[in-house]
C-alpha positions, 0 to 999 in steps of 0.5 A: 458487488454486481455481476461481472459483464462484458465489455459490450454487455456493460455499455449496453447495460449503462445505456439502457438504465440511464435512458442514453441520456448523459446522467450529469447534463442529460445530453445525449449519451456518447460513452459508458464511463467507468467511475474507477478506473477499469485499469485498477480491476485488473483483468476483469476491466471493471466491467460492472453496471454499478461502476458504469454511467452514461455520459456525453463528451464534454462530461466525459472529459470533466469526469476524467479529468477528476472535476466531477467526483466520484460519489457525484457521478454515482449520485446523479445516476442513482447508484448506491453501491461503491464498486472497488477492485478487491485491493482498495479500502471501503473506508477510504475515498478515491478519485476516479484514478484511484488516489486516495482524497484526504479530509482535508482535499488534497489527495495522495498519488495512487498507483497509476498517478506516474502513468502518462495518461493519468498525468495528462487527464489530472494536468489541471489539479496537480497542485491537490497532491501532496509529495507524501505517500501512505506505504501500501498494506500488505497482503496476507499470503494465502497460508497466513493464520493471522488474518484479521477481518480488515486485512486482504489476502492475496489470491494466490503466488503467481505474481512470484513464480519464477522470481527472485525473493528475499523473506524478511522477518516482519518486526512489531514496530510502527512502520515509517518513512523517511523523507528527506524533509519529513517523517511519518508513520501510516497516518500523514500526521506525526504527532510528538510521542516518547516512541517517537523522540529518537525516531526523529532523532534518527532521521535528522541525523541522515535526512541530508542523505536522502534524495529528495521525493525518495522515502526510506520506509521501515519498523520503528521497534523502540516500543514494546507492541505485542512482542517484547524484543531483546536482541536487537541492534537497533531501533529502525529496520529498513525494509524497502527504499523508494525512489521519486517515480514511486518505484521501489528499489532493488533489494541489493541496492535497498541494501546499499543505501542502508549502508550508505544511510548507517540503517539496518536493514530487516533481518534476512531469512531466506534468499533464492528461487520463489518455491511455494513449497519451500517457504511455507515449510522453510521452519521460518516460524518460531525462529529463523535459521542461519541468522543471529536474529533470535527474538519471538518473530511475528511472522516473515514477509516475502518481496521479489529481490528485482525493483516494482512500481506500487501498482504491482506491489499486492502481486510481489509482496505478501505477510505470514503472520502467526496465529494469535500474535497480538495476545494483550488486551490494551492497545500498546499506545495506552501505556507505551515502554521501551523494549528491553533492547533499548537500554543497550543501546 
């Protein structure tokens, strides 16, 4: 990434390399814009040459407003670096406000999508969005072990000081969402799968129940990944509820619409005060304390207990997962089995 600037620096640095010239009519330039949104790099602002170019008015309003792509705008300046804030993927292709373009064309509402300011500048490509929405990767807490080189870390636990939280057991499952016309797991596609058949069964079963635009999102644990669950209760653990405004619910209220919806919710290990200290020496590795759930844990999830709105979800939720969890060689799809709950059930 290039070097961070200042506000005034990045204008007059933008300016300067496009000649004060609008890099897409070659107009004189009137603003330096930001190819992503300055909002989404928090408090840095963004403020990088390579997510700067000149633009008159008139361009400025098209780039906006989305009319003019992202990869278009770096093209016609001579930009070769894709300038992202930490939490976004390199292998996926946003629009300026930072929603993810599917292959296809239509996009995916991004963080800042229900913002009245981006309502206004994407008024007149409303219809590429789809209703559909990808769950947020979680982020590594800052003492997780198992890491891999595609996951991102959370900085640190500030987002969590004086908050408070309920830590979760992270179960090896497919995460899932529910709608209440539809159903998927991280990919958009649901193709017809074993592991799949009383998943979808599940959700007829209660979709009635399920407010339209809200998603119920949680584990599909019927196949065996790299753990092998036994005392299970059941086949779908619900680990956060979303409403229409992307906004995710409460955790009391995320437990009483399991309730309501005849869900389980993910087990419970610890609720109370945020205290570093504590939760990563509360012994919640191997094995939980104070609940029945007794299977090998991958690891635990901490959320804050009170409702948050995507945009902050990197800050106020964040994953331990154990060193060496995944110990098979063969992905699970290559040959896929029940977990030995199943046959209980």
């Amino acid at each position: 990434m290039s070097k961070l600037l200042s506000r005034d620096d990045f204008r007059e640095g933008v300016f300067l390399r496009d000649g004060h010239s609008c890099v897409l009519c070659h107009a004189p330039g009137q603003d330096a814009h930001h190819i992503v949104e300055r909002r989404l790099f928090g408090a840095s602002g963004g403020y990088f040459l390579d997510n700067g170019v000149t633009v008159c008015g008139p361009c400025h309003i098209r780039c906006e407003r989305t009319e003019v792509s992202c990869d278009e705008v770096r093209t016609a300046a001579g930009i070769k670096t894709v300038v992202l804030p930490d939490h976004l993927y390199s292998d996926t292709d946003y629009d300026k406000w930072g929603n993810p373009i599917l292959a296809n064309g239509m996009r995916l509402c991004g963080e800042l999508f229900q913002d009245e300011s981006v309502q206004k500048a994407l008024s007149d490509c409303l219809h590429l969005f789809t209703d559909r929405v990808k769950y947020p990767r979680t982020f590594h807490l800052p003492w997780s072990p198992g890491k891999t080189e595609d996951d991102k870390t959370m900085a640190d636990t500030s987002g969590l000081e004086g908050e408070e939280v309920v830590v979760t057991a992270k179960l090896d499952g497919e995460n899932t969402s529910f709608y209440a016309d539809y159903i998927h797991a991280r990919s958009l596609e649901y193709a017809s799968r074993i592991d799949r058949d009383r998943i979808r069964a599940l959700h007829a079963s209660i979709a009635y129940d399920i407010p339209v635009g809200w998603r119920v999102c949680g584990e599909n644990v019927w196949a065996e990944h790299s753990i092998s669950y036994r005392d299970l209760d059941s086949i779908f653990y619900v680990f956060g509820i979303w409403n229409d405004k992307n906004t995710c619910l409460p955790w009391d209220e995320t437990l009483e619409w399991t309730t309501l919806l005849g869900l389980q919710p993910v087990p419970v290990l610890y609720r109370g005060p945020w205290n570093e200290k504590g939760v990563r020496a509360g012994g919640f590795m191997p094995k939980p304390a104070e609940t029945s759930y007794q299977d090998e844990m991958e690891g635990y999830v901490v959320r804050v207990t009170r409702s948050f709105r995507e945009s902050e979800f990197r800050r106020v939720t964040g994953k331990f997962v154990r060193k060496g969890h995944v110990r098979t060689q063969a992905h699970w799809t290559r040959e896929i089995r029940p977990n030995p709950f199943v046959e209980r059930l």
